[in-house]
PDB file of N, CA, C and O in Angstrom:
ATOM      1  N   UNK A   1     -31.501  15.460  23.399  1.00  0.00           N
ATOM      2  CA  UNK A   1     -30.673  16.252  22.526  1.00  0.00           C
ATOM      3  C   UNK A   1     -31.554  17.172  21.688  1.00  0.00           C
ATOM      4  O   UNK A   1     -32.675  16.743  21.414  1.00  0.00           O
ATOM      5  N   UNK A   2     -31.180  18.461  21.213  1.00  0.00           N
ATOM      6  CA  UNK A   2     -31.883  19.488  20.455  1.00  0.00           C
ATOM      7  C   UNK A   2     -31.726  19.470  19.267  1.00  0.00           C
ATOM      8  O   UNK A   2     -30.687  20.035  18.925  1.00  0.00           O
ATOM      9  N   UNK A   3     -32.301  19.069  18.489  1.00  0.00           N
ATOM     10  CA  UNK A   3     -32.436  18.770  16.991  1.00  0.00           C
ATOM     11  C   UNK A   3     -31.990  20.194  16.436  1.00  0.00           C
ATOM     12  O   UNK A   3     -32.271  21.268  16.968  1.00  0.00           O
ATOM     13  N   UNK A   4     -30.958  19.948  14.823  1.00  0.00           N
ATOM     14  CA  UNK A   4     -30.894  21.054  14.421  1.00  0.00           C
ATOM     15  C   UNK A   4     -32.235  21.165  13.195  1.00  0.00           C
ATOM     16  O   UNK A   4     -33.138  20.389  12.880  1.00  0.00           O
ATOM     17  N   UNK A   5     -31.883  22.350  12.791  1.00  0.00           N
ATOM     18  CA  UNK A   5     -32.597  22.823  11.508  1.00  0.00           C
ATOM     19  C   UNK A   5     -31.366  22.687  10.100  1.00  0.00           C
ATOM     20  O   UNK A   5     -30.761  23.533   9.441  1.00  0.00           O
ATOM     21  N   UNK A   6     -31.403  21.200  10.088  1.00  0.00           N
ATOM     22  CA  UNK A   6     -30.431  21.311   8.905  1.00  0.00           C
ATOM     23  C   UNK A   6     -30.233  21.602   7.768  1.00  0.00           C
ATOM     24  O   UNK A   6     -29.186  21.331   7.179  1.00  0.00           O
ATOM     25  N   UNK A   7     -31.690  22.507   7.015  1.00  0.00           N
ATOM     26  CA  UNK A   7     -31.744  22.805   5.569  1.00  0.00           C
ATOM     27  C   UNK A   7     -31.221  24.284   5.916  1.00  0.00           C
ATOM     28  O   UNK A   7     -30.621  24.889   5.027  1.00  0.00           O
ATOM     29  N   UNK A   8     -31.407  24.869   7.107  1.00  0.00           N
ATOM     30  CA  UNK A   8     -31.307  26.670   7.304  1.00  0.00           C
ATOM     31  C   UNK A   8     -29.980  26.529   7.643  1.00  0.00           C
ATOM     32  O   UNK A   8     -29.193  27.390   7.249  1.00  0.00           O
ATOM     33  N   UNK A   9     -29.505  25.408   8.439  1.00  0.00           N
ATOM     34  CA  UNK A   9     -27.724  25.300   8.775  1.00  0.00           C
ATOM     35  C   UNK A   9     -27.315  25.319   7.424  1.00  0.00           C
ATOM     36  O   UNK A   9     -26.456  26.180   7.231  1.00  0.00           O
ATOM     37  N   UNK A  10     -27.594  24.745   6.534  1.00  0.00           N
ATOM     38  CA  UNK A  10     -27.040  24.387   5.514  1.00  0.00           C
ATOM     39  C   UNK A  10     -26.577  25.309   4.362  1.00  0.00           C
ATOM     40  O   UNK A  10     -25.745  25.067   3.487  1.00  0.00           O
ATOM     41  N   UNK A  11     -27.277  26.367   4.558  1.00  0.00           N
ATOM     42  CA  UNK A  11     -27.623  27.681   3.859  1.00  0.00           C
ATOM     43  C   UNK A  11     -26.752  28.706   4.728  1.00  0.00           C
ATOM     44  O   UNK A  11     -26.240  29.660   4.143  1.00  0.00           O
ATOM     45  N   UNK A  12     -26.590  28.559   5.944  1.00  0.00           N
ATOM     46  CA  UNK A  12     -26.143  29.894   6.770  1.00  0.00           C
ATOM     47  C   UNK A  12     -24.666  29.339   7.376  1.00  0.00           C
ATOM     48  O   UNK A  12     -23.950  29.922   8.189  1.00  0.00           O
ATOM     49  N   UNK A  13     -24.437  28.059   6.742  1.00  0.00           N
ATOM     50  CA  UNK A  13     -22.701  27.282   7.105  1.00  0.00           C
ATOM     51  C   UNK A  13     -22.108  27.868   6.600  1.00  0.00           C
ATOM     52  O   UNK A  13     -21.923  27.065   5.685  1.00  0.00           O
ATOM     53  N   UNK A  14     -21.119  29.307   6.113  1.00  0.00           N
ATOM     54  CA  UNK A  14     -20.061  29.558   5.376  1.00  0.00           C
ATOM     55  C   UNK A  14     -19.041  29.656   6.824  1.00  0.00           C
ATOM     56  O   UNK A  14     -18.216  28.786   7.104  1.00  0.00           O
ATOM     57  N   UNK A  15     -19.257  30.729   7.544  1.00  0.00           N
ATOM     58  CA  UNK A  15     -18.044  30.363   8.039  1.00  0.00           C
ATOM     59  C   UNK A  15     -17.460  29.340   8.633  1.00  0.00           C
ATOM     60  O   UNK A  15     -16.242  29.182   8.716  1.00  0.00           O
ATOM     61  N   UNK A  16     -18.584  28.374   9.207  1.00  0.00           N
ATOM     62  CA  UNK A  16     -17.731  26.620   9.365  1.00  0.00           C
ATOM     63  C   UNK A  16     -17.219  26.155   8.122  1.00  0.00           C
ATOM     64  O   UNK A  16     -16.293  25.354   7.999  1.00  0.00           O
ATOM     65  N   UNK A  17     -17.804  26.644   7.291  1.00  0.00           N
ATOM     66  CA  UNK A  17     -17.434  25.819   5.725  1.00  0.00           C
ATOM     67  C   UNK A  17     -15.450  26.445   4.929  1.00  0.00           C
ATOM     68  O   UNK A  17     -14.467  25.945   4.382  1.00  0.00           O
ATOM     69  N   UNK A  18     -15.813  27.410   5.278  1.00  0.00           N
ATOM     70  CA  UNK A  18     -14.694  28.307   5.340  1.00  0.00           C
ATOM     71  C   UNK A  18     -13.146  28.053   6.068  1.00  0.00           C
ATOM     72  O   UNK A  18     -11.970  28.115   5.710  1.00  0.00           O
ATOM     73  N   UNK A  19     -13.912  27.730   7.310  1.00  0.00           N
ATOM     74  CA  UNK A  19     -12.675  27.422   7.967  1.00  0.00           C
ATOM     75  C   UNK A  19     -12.278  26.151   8.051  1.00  0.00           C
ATOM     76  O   UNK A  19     -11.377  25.770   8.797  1.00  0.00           O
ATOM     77  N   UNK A  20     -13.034  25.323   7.172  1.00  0.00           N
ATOM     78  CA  UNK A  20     -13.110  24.067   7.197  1.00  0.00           C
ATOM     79  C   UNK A  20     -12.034  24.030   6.107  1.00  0.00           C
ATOM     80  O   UNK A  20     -11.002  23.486   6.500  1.00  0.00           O
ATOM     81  N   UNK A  21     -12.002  24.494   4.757  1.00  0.00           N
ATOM     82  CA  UNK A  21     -11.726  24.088   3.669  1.00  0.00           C
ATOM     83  C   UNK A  21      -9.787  24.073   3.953  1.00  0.00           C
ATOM     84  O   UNK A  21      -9.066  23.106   3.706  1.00  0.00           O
ATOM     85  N   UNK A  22      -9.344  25.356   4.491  1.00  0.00           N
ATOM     86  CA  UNK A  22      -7.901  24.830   5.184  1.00  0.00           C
ATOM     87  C   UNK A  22      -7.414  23.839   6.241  1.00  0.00           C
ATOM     88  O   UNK A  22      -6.268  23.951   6.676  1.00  0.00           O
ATOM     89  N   UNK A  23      -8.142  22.982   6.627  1.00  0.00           N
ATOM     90  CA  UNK A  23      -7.946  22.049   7.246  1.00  0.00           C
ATOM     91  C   UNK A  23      -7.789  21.014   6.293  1.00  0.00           C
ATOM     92  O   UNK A  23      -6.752  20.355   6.204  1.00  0.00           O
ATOM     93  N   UNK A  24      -8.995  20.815   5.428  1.00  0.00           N
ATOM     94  CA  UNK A  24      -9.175  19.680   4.477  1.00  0.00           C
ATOM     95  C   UNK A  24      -7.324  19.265   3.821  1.00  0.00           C
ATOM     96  O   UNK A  24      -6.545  18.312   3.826  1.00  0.00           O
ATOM     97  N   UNK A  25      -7.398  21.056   3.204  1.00  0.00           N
ATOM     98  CA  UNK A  25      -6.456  20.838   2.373  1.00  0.00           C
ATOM     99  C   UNK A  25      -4.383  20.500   3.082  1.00  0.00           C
ATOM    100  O   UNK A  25      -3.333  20.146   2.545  1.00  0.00           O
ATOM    101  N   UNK A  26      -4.801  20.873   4.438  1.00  0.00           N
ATOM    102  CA  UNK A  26      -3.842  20.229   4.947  1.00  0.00           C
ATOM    103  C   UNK A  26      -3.643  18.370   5.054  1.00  0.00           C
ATOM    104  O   UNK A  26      -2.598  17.874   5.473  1.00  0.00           O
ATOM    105  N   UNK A  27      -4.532  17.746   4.713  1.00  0.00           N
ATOM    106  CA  UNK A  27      -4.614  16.367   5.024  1.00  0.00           C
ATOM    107  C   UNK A  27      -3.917  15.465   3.875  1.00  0.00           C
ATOM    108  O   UNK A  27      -4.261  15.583   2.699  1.00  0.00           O
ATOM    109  N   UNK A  28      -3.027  14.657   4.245  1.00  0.00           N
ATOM    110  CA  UNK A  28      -2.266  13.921   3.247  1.00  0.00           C
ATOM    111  C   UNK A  28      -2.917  12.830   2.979  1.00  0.00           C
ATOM    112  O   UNK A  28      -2.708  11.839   3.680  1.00  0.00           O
ATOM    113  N   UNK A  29      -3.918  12.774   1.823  1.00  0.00           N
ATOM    114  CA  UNK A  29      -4.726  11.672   1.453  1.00  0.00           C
ATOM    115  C   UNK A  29      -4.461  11.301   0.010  1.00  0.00           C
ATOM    116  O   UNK A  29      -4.465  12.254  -0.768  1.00  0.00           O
ATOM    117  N   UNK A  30      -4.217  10.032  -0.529  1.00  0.00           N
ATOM    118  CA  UNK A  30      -3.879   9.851  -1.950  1.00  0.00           C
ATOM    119  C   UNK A  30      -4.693   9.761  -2.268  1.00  0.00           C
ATOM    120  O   UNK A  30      -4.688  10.349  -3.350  1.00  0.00           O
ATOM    121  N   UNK A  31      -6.465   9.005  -1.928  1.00  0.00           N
ATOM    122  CA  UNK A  31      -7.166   9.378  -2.861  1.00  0.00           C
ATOM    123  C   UNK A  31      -8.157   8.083  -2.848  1.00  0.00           C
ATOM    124  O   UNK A  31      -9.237   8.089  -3.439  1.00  0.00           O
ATOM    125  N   UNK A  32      -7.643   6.935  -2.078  1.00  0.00           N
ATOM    126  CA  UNK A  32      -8.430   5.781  -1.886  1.00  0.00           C
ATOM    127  C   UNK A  32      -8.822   5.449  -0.685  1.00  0.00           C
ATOM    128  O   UNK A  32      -9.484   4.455  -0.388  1.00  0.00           O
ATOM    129  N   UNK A  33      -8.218   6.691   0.376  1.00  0.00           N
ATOM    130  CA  UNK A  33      -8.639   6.228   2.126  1.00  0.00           C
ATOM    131  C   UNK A  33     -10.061   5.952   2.283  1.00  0.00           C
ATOM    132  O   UNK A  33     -10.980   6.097   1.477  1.00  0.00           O
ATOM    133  N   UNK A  34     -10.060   5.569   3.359  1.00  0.00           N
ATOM    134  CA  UNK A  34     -11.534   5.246   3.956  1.00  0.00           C
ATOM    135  C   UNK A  34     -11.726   6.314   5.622  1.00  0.00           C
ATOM    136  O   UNK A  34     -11.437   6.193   6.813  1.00  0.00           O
ATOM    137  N   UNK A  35     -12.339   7.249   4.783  1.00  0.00           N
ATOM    138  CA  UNK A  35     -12.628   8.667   6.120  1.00  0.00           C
ATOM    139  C   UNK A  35     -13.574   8.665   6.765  1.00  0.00           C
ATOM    140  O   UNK A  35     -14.644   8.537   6.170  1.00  0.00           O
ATOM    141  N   UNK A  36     -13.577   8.786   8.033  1.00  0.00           N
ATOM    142  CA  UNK A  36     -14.745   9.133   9.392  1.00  0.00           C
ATOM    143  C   UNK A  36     -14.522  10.846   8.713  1.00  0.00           C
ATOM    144  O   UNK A  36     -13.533  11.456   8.306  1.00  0.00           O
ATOM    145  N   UNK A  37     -15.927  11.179   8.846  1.00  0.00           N
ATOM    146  CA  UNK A  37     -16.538  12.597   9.096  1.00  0.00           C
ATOM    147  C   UNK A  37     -17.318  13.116  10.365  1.00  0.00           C
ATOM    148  O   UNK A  37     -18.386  13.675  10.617  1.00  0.00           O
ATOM    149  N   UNK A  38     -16.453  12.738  10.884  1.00  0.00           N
ATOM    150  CA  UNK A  38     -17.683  13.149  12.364  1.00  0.00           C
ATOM    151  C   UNK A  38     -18.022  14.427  12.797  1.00  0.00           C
ATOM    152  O   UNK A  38     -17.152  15.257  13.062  1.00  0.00           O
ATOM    153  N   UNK A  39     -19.313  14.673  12.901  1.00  0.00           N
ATOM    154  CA  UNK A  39     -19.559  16.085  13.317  1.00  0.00           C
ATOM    155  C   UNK A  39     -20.064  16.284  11.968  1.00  0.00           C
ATOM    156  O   UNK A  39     -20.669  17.356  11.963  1.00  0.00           O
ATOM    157  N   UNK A  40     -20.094  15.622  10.580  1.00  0.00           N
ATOM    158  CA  UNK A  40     -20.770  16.156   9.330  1.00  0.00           C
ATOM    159  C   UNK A  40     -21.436  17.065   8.647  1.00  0.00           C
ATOM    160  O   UNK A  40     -21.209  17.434   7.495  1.00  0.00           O
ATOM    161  N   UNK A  41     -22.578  17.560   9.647  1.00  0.00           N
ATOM    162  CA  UNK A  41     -23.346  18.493   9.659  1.00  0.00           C
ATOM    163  C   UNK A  41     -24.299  17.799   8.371  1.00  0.00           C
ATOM    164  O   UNK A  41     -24.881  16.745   8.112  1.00  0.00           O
ATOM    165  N   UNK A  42     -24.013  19.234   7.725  1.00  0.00           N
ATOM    166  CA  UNK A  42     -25.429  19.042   6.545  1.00  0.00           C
ATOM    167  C   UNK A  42     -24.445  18.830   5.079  1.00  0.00           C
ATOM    168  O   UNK A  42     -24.832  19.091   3.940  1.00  0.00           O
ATOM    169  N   UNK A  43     -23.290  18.369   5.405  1.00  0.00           N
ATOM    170  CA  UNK A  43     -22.470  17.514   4.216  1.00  0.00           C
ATOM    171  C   UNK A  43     -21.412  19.076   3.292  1.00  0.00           C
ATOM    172  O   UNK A  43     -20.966  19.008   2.146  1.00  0.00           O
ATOM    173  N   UNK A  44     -21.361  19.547   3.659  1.00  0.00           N
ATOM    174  CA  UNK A  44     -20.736  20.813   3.075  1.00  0.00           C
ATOM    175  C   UNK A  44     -19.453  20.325   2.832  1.00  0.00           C
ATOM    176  O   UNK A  44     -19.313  19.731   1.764  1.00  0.00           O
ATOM    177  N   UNK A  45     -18.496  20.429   3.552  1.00  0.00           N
ATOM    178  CA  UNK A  45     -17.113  19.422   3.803  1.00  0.00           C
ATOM    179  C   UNK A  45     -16.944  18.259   3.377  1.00  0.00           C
ATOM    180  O   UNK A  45     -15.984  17.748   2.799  1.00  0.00           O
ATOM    181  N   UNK A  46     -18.505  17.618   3.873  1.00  0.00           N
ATOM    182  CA  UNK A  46     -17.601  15.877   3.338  1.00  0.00           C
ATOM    183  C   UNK A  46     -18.107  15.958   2.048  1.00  0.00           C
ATOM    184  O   UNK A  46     -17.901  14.890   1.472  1.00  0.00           O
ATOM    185  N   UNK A  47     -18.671  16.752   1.359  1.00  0.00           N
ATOM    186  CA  UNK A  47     -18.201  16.889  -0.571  1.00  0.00           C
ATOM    187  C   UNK A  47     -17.193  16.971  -0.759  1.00  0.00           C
ATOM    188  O   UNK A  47     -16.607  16.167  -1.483  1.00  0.00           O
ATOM    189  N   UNK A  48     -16.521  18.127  -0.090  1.00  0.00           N
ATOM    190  CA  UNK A  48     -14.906  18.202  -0.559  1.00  0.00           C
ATOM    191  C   UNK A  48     -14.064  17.244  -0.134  1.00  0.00           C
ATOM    192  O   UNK A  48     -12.980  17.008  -0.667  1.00  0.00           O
ATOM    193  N   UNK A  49     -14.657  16.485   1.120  1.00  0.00           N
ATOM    194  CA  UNK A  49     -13.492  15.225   0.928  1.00  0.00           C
ATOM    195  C   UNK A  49     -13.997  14.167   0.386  1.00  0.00           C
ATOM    196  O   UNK A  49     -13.028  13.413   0.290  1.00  0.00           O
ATOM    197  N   UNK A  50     -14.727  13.738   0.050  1.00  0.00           N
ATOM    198  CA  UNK A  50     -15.305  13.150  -0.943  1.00  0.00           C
ATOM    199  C   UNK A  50     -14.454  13.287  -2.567  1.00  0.00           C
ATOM    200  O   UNK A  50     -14.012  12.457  -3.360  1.00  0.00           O
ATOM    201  N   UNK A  51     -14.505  14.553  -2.536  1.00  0.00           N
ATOM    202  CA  UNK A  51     -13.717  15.105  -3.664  1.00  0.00           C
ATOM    203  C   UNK A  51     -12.076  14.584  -3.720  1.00  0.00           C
ATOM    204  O   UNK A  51     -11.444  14.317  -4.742  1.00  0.00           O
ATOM    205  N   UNK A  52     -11.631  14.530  -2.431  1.00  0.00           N
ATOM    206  CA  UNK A  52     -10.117  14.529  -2.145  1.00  0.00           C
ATOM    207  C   UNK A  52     -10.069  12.845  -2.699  1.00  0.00           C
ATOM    208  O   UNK A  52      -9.217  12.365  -3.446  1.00  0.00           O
ATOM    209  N   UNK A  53     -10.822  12.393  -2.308  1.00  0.00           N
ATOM    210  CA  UNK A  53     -10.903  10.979  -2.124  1.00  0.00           C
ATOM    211  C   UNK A  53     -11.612   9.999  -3.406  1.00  0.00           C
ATOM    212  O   UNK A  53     -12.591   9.284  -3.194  1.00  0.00           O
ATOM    213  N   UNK A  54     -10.917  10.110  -4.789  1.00  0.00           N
ATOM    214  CA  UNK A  54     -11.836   9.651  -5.418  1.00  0.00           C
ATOM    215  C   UNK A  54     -12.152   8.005  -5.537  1.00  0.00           C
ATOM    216  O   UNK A  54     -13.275   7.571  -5.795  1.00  0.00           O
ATOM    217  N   UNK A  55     -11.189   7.318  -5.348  1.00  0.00           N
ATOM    218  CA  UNK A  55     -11.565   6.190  -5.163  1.00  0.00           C
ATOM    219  C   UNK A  55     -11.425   5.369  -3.601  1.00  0.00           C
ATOM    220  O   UNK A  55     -11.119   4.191  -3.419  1.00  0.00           O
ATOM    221  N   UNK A  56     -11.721   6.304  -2.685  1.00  0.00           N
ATOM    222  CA  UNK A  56     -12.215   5.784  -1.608  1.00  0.00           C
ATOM    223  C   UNK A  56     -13.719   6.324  -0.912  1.00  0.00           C
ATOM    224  O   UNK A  56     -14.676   6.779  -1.538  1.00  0.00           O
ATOM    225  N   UNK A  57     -13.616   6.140   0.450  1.00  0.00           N
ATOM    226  CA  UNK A  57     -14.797   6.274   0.843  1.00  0.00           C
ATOM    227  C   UNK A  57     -14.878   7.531   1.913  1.00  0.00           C
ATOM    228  O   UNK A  57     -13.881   8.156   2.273  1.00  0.00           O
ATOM    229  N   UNK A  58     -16.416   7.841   2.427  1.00  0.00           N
ATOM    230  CA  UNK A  58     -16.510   8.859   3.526  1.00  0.00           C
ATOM    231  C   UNK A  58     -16.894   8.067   4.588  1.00  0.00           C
ATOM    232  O   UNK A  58     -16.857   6.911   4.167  1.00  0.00           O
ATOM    233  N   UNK A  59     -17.166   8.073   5.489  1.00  0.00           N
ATOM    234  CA  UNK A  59     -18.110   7.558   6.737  1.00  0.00           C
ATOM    235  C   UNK A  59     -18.706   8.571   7.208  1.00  0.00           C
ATOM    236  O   UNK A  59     -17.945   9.197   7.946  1.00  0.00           O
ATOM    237  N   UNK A  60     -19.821   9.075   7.118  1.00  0.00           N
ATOM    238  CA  UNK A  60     -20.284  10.543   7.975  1.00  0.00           C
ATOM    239  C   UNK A  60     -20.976  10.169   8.898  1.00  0.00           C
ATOM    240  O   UNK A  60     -21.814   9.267   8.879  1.00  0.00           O
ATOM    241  N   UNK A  61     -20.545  11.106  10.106  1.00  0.00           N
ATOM    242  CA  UNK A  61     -20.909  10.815  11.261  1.00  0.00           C
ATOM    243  C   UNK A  61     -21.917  11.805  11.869  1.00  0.00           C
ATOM    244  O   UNK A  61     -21.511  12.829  11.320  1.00  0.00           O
ATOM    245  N   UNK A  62     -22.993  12.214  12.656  1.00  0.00           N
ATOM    246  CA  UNK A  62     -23.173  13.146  13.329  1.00  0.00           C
ATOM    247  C   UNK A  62     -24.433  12.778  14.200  1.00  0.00           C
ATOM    248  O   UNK A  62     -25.299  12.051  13.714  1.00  0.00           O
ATOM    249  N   UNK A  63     -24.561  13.331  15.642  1.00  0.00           N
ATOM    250  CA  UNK A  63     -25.698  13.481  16.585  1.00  0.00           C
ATOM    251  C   UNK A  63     -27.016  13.660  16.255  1.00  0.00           C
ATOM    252  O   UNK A  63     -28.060  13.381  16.845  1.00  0.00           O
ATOM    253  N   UNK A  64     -26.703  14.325  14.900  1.00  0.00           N
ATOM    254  CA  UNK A  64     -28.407  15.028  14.508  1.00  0.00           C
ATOM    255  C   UNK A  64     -28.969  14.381  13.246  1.00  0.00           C
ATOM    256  O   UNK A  64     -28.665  14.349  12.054  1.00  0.00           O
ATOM    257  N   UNK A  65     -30.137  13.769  14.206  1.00  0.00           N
ATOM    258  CA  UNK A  65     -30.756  12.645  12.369  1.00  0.00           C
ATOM    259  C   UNK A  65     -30.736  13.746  11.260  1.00  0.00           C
ATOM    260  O   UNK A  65     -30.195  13.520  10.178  1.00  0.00           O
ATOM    261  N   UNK A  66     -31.637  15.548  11.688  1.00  0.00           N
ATOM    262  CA  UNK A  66     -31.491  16.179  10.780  1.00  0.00           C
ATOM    263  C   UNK A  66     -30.815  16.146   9.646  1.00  0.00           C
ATOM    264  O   UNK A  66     -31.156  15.934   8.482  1.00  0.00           O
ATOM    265  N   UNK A  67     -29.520  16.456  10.295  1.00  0.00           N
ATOM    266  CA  UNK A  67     -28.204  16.476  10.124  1.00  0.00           C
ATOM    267  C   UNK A  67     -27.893  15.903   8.232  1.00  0.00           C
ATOM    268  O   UNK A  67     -27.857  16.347   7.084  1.00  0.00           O
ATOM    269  N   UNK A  68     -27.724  14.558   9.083  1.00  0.00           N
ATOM    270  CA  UNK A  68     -28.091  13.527   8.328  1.00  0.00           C
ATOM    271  C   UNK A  68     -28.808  12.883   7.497  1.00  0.00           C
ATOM    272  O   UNK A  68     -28.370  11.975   6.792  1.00  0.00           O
ATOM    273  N   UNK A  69     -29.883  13.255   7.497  1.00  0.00           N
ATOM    274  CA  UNK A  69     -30.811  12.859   6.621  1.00  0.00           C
ATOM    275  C   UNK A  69     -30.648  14.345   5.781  1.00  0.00           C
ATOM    276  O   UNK A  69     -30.788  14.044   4.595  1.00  0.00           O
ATOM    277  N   UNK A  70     -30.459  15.531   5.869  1.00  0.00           N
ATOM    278  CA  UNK A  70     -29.838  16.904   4.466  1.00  0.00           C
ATOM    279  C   UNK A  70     -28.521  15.989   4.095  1.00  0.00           C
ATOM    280  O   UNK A  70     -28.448  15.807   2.880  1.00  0.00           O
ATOM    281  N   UNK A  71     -27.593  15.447   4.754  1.00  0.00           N
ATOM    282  CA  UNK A  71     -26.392  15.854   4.329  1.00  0.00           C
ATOM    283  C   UNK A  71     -26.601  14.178   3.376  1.00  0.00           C
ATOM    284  O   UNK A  71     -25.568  14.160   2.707  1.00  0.00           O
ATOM    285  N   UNK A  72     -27.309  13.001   3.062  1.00  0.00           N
ATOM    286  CA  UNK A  72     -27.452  11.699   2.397  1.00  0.00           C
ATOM    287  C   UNK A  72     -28.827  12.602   1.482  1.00  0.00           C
ATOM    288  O   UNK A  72     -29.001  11.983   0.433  1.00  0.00           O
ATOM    289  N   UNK A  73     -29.625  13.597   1.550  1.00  0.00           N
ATOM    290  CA  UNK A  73     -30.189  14.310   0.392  1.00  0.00           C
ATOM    291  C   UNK A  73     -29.040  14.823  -0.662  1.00  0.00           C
ATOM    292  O   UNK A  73     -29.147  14.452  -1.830  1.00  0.00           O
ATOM    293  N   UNK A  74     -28.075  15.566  -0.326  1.00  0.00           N
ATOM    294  CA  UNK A  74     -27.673  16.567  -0.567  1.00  0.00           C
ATOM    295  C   UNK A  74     -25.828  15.136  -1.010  1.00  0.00           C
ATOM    296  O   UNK A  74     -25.157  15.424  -2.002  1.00  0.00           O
ATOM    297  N   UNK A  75     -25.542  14.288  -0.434  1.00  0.00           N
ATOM    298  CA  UNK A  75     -24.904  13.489  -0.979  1.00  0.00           C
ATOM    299  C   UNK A  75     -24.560  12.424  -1.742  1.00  0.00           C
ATOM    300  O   UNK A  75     -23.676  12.359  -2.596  1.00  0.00           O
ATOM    301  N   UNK A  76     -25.512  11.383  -1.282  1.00  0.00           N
ATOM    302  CA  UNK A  76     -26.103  10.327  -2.348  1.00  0.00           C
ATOM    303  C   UNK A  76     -26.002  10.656  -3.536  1.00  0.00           C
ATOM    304  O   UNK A  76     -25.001  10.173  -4.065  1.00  0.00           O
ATOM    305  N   UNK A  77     -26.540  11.198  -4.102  1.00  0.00           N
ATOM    306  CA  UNK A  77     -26.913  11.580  -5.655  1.00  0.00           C
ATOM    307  C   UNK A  77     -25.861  11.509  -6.134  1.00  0.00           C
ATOM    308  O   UNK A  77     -25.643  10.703  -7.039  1.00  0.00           O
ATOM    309  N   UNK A  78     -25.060  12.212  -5.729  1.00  0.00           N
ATOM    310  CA  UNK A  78     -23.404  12.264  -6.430  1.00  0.00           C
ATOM    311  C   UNK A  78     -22.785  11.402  -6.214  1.00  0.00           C
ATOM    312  O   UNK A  78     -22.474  10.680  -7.161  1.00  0.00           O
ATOM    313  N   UNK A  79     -22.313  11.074  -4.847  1.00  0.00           N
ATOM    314  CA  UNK A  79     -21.604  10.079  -4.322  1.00  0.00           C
ATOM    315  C   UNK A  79     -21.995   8.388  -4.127  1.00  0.00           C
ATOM    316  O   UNK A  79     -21.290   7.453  -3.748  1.00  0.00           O
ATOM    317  N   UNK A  80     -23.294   8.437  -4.517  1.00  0.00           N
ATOM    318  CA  UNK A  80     -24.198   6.747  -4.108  1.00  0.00           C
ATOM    319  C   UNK A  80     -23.124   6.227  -2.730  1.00  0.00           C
ATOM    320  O   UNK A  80     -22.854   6.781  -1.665  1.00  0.00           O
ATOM    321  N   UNK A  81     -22.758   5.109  -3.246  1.00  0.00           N
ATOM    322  CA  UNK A  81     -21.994   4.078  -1.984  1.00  0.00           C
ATOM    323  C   UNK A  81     -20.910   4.668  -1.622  1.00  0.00           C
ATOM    324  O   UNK A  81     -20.419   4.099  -0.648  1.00  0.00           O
ATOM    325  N   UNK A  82     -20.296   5.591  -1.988  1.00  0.00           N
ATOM    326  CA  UNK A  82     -19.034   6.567  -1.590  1.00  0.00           C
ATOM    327  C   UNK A  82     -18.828   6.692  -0.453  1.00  0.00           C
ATOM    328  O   UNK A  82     -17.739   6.694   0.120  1.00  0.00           O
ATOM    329  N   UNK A  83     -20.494   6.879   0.233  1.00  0.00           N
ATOM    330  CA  UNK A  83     -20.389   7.381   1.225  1.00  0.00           C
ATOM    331  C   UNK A  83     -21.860   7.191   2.062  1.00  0.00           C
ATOM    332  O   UNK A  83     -23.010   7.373   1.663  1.00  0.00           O
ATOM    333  N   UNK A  84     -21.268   6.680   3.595  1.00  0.00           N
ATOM    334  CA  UNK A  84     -22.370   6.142   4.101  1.00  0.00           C
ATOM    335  C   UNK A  84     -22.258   7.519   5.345  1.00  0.00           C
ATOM    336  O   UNK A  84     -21.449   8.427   5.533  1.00  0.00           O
ATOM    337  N   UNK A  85     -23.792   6.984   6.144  1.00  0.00           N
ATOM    338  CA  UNK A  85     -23.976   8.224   7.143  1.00  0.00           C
ATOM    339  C   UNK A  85     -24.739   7.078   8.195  1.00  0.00           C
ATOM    340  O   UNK A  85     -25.520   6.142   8.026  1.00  0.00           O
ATOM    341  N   UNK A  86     -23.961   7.791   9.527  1.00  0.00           N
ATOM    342  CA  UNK A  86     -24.327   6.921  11.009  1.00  0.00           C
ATOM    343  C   UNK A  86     -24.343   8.219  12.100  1.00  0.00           C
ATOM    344  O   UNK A  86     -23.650   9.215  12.305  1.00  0.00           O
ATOM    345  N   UNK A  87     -25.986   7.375  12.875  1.00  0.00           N
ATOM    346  CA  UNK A  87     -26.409   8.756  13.791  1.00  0.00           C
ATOM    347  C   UNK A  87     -25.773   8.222  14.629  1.00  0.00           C
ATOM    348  O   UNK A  87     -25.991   7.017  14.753  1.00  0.00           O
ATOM    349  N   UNK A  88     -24.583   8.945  15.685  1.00  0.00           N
ATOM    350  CA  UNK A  88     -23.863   8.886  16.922  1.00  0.00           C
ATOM    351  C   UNK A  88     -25.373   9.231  17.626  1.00  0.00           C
ATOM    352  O   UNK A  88     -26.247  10.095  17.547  1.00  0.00           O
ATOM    353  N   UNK A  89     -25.004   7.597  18.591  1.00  0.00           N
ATOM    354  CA  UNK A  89     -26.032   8.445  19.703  1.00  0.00           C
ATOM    355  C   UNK A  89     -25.264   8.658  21.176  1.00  0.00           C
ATOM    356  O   UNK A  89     -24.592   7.882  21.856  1.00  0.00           O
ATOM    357  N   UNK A  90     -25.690  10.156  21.384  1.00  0.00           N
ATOM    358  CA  UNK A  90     -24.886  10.807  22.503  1.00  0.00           C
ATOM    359  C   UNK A  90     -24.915   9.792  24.009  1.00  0.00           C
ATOM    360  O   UNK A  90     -24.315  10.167  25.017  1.00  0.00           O
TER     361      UNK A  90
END
C-alpha cells in the first residue's frame, strides 16, 4: 500500500472537508453514539463529529498509519479517550 503524506493532506483537505461537512450534518445523532470513522484521513471530520457527539465516542478508522498517527496528533489533545484510532489492514 502507498503511504500518504498526512501533514500536506491535511493542509490541502478543503474540498473533502467541505463536502464532508453536509453529510455530517445530515446524520441523526443525539449526542452519546458510539461512531466508526472509516476512511478518517488526517481527522478533519471526525472533529466535527466528535463535536456532534459530546458524550459519546469516535472510532477512527483508516489504511494509512500516516493517516493516523496526524489525525491522534491533531485529536487526542482535545478529545483524550473520546476517541480511539485503528489501522485497517487492506
Amino acid at each position: 500500500m502507498r503511504e500518504w503524506n498526512a501533514e500536506s493532506y491535511h493542509r490541502v483537505s478543503d474540498p473533502q472537508y467541505e463536502w464532508g461537512i453536509p453529510v455530517l450534518a445530515r446524520l441523526a445523532l443525539h449526542g452519546d453514539e458510539r461512531v466508526l470513522d472509516v476512511g478518517c484521513g488526517s481527522g478533519r471530520l471526525t472533529e466535527r463529529l466528535l463535536d456532534r457527539v459530546p458524550r459519546g465516542e469516535v472510532v477512527a478508522i483508516d489504511l494509512s498509519l500516516n493517516m493516523l498517527t496526524t489525525a491522534r496528533a491533531y485529536l487526542a489533545p482535545r478529545f483524550g479517550k473520546r476517541v480511539s484510532f485503528i489501522q485497517e489492514i487492506g
